[in-house]
N, CA, C and O atoms as a MOPAC input file, in Angstrom:
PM7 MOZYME 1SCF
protein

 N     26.05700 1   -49.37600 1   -40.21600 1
 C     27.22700 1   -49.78500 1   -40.95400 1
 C     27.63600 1   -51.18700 1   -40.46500 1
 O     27.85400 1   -51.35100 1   -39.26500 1
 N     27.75300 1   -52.22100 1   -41.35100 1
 C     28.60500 1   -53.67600 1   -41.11100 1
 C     29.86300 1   -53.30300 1   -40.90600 1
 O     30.62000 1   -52.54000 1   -41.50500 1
 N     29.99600 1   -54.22000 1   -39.60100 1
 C     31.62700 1   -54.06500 1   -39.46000 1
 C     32.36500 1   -54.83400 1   -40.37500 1
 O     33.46300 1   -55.09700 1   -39.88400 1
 N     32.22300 1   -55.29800 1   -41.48100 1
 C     32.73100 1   -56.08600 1   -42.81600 1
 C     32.97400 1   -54.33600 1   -43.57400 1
 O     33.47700 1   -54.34300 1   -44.69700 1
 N     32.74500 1   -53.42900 1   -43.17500 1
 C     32.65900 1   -52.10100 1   -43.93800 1
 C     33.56500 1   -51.42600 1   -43.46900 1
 O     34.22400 1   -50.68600 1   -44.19900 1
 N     33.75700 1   -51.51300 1   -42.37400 1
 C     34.53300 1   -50.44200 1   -41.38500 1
 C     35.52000 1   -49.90400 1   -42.35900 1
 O     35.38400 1   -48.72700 1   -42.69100 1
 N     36.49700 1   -50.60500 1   -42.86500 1
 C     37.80400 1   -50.76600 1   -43.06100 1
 C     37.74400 1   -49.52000 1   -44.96000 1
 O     38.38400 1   -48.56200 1   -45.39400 1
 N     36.48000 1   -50.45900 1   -45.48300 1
 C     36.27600 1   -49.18100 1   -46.43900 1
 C     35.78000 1   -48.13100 1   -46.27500 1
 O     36.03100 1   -47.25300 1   -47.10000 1
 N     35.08200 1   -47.90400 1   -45.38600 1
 C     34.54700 1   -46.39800 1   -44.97500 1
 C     35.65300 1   -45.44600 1   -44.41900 1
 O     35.40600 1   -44.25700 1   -44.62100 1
 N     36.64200 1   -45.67100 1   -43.86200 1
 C     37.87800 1   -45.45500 1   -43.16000 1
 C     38.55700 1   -44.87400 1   -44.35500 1
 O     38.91800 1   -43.69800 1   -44.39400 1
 N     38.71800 1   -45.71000 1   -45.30700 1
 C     39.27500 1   -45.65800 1   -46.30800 1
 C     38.76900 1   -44.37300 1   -47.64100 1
 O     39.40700 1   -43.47600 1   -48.19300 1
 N     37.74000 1   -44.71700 1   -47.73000 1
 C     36.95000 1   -43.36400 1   -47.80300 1
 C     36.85600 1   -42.05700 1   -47.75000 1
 O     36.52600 1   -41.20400 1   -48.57300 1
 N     37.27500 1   -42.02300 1   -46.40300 1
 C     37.58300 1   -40.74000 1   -45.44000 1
 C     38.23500 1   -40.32300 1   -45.78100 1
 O     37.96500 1   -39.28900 1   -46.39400 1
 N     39.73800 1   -40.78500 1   -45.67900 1
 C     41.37000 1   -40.55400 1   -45.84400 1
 C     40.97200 1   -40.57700 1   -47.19400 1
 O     42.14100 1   -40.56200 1   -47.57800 1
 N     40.29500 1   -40.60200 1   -48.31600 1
 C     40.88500 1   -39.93300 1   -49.72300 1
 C     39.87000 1   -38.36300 1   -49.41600 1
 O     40.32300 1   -37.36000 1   -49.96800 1
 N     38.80800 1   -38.21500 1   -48.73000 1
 C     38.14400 1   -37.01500 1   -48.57600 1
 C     39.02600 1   -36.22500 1   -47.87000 1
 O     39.01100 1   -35.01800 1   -48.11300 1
 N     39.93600 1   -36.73600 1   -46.89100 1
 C     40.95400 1   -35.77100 1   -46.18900 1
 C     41.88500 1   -35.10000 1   -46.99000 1
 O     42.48900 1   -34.08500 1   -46.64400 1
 N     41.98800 1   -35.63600 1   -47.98900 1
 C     43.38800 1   -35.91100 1   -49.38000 1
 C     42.76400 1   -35.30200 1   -50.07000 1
 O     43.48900 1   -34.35200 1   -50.36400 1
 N     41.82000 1   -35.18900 1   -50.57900 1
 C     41.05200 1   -33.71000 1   -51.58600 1
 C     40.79300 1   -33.10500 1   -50.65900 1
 O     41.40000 1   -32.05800 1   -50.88500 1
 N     40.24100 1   -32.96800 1   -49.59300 1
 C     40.23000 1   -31.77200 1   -48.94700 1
 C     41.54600 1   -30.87000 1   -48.39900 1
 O     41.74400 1   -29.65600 1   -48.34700 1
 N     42.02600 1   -31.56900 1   -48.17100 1
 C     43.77000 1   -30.73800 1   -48.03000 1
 C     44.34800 1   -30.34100 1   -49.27200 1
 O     44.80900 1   -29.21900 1   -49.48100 1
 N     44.31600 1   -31.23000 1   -50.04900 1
 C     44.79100 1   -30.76000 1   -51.84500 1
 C     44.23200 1   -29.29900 1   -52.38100 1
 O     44.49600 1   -28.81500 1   -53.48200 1
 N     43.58700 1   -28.83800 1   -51.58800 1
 C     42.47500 1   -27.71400 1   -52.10600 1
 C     42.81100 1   -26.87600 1   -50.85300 1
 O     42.75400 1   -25.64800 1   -50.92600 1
 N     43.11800 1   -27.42700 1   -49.83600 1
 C     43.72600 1   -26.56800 1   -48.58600 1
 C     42.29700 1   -25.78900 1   -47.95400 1
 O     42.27800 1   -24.56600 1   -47.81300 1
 N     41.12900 1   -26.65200 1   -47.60100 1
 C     40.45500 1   -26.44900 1   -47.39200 1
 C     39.92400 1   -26.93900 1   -46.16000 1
 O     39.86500 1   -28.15700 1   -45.99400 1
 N     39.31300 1   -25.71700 1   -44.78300 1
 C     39.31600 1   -26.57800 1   -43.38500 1
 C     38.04100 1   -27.54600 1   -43.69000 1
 O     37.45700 1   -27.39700 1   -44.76400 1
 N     37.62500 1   -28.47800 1   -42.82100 1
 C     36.29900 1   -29.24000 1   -42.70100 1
 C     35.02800 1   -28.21500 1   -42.50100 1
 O     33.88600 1   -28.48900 1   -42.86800 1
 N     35.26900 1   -27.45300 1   -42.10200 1
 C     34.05700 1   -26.02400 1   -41.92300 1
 C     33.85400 1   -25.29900 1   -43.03800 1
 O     32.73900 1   -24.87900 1   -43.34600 1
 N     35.18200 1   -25.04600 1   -43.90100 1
 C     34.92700 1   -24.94500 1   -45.52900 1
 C     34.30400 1   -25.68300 1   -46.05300 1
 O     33.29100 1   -25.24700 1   -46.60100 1
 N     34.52300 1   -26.75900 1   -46.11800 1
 C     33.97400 1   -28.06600 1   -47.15500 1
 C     32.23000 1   -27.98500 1   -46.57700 1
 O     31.36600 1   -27.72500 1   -47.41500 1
 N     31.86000 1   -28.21400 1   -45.20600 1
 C     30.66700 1   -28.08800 1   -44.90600 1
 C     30.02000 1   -27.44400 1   -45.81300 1
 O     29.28300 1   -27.88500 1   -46.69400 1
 N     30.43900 1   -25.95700 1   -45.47000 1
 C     29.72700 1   -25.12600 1   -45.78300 1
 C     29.39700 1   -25.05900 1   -47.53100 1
 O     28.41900 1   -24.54400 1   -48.07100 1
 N     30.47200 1   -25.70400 1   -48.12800 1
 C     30.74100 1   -25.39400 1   -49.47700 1
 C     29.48000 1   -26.42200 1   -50.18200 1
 O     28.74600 1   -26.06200 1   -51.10200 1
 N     29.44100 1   -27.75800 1   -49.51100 1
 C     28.59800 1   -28.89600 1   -49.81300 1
 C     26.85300 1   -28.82400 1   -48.87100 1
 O     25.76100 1   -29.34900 1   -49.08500 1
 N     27.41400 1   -27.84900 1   -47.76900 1
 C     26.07700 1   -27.46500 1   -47.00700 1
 C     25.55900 1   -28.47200 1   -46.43600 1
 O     24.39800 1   -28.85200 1   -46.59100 1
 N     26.63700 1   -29.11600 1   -45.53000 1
 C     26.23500 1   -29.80800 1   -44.60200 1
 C     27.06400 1   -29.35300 1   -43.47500 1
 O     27.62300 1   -28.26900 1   -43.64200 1
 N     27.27000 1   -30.01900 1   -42.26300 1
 C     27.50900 1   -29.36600 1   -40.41300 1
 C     28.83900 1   -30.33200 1   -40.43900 1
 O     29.04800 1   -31.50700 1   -40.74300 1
 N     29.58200 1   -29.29800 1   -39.99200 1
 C     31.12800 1   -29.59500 1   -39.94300 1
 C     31.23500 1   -30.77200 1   -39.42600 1
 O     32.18800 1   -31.49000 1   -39.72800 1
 N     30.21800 1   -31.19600 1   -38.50600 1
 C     30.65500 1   -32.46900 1   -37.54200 1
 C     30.21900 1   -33.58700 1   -38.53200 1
 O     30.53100 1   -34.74500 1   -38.25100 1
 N     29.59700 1   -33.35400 1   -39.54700 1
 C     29.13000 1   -34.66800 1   -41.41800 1
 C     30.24000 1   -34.63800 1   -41.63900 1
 O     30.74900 1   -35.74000 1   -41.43900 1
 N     31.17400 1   -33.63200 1   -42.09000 1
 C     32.58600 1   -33.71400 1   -42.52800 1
 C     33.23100 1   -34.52200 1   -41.79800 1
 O     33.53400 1   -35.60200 1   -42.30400 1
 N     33.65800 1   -34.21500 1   -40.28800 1
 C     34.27900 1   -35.16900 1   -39.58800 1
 C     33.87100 1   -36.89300 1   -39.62100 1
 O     34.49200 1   -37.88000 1   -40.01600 1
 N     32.82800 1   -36.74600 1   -39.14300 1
 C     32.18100 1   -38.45800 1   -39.33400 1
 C     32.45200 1   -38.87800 1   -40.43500 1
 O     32.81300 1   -40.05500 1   -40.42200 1
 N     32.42900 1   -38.38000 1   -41.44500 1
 C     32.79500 1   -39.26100 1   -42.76700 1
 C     34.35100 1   -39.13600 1   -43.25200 1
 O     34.83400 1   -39.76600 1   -44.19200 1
 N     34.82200 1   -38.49300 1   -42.68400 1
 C     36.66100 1   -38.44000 1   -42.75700 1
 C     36.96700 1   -39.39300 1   -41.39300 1
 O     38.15600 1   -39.71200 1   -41.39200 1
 N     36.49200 1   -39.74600 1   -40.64000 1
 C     36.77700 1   -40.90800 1   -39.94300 1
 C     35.74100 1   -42.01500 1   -40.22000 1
 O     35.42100 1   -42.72200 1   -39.26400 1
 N     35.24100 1   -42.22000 1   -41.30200 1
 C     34.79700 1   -43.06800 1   -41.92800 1
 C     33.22500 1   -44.05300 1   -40.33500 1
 O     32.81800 1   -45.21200 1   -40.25600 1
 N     33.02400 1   -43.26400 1   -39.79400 1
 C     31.88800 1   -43.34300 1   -39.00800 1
 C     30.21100 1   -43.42700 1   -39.55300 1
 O     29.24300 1   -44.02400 1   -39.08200 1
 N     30.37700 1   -42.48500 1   -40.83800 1
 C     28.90100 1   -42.63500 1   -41.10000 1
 C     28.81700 1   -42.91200 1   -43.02400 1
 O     29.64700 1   -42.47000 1   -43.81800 1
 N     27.82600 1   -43.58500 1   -43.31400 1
 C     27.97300 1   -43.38200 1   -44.71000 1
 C     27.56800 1   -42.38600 1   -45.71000 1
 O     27.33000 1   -41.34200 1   -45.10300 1
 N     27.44100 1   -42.28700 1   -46.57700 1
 C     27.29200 1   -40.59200 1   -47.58400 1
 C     26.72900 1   -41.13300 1   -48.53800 1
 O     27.00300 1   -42.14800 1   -49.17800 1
 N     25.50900 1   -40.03100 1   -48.64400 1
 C     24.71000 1   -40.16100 1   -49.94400 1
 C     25.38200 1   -39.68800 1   -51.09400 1
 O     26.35400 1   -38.93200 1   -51.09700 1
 N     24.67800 1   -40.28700 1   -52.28400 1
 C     24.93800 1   -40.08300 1   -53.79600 1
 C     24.69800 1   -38.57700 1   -53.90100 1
 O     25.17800 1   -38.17000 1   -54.95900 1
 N     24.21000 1   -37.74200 1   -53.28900 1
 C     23.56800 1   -36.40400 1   -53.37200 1
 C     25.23600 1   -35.89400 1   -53.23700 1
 O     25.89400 1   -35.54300 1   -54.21700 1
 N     25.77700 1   -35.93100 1   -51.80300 1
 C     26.79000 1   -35.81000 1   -50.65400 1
 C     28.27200 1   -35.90600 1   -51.29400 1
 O     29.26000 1   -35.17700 1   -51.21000 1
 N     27.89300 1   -37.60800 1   -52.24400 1
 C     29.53100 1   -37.80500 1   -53.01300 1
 C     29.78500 1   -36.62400 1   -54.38200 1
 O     30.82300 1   -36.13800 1   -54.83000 1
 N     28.24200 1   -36.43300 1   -54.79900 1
 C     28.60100 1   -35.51300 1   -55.75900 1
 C     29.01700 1   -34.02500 1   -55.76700 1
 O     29.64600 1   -33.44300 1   -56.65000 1
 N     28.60300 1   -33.59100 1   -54.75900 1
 C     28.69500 1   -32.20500 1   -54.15000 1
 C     30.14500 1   -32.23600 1   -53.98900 1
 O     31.03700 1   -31.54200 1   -54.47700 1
 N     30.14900 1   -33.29200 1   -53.12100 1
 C     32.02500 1   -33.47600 1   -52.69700 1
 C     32.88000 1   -33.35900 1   -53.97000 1
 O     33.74400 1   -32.48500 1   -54.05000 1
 N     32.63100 1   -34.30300 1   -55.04900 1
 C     33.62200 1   -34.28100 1   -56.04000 1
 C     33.40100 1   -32.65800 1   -56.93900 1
 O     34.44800 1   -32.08100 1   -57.23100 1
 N     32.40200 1   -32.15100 1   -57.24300 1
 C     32.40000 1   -30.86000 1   -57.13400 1
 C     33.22800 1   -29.88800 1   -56.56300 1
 O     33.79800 1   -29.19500 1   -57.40600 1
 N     33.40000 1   -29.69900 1   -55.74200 1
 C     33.97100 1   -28.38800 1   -54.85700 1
 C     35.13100 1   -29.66500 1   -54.93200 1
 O     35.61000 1   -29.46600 1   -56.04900 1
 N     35.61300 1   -30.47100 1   -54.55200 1
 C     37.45700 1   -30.97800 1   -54.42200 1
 C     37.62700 1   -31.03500 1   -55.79600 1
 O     38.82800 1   -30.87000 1   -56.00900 1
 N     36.80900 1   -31.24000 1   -57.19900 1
 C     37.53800 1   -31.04100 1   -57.93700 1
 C     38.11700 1   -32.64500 1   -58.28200 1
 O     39.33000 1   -32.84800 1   -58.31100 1
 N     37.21400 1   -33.65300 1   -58.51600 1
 C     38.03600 1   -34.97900 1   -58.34900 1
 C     36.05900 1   -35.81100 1   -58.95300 1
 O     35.03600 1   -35.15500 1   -59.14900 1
 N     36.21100 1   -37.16500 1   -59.05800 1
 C     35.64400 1   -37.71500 1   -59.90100 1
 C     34.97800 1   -38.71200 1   -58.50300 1
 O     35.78400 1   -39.04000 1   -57.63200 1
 N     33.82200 1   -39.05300 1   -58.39600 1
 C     33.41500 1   -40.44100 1   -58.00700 1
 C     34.68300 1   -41.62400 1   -57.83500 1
 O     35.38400 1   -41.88600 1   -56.85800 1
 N     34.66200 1   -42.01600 1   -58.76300 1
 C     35.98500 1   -43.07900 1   -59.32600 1
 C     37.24700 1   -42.76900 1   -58.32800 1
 O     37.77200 1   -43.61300 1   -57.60100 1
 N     37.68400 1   -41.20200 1   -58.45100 1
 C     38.70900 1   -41.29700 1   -57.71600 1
 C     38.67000 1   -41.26200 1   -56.29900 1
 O     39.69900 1   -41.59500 1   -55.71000 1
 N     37.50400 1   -40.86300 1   -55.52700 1
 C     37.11300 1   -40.90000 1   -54.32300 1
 C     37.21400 1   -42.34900 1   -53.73300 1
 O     37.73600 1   -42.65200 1   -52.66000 1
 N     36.53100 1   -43.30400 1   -54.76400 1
 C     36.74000 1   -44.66800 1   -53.90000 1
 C     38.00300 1   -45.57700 1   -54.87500 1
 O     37.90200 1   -46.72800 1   -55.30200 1
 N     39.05200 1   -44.71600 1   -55.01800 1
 C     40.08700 1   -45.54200 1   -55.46200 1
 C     41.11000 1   -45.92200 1   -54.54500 1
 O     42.29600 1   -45.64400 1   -54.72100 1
 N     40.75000 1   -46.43300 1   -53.75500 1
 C     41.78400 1   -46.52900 1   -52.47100 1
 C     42.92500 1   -47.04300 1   -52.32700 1
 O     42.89500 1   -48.17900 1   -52.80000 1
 N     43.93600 1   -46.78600 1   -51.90700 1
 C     45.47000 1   -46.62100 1   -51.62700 1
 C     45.65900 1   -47.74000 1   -50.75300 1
 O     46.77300 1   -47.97700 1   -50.28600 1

């Protein structure tokens, strides 16, 4: 990851935290729901690692929310 990125990957996160709470769902839910290891959830809600196209879609799936709105950042 470029540290020219940091700041959107971060950003990122905090809307995955925001559908994932909207749905009231722990990070061990969401894992499991998208079928990846709770500690993928974490890294990418602190915006540490980046996420495949496979990963964003699964996500907007189970939260229930669009591509678009995932990287509409606040």
């Amino acid at each position: 990851m470029r540290d020219e990125y940091k700041d959107l990957y971060a950003k990122f996160g905090l809307n995955i935290v925001y559908y994932r709470k909207r749905k009231r769902l722990t990070q061990l839910q969401l894992a499991e729901l998208i079928d990846v290891d709770r500690s993928h959830i974490s890294a990418i809600e602190l915006g540490k690692v980046g996420v495949s196209f496979d990963v964003i879609f699964k996500l907007c799936e189970v939260l229930e929310t669009t591509p678009k709105e995932l990287f509409d950042f606040r």
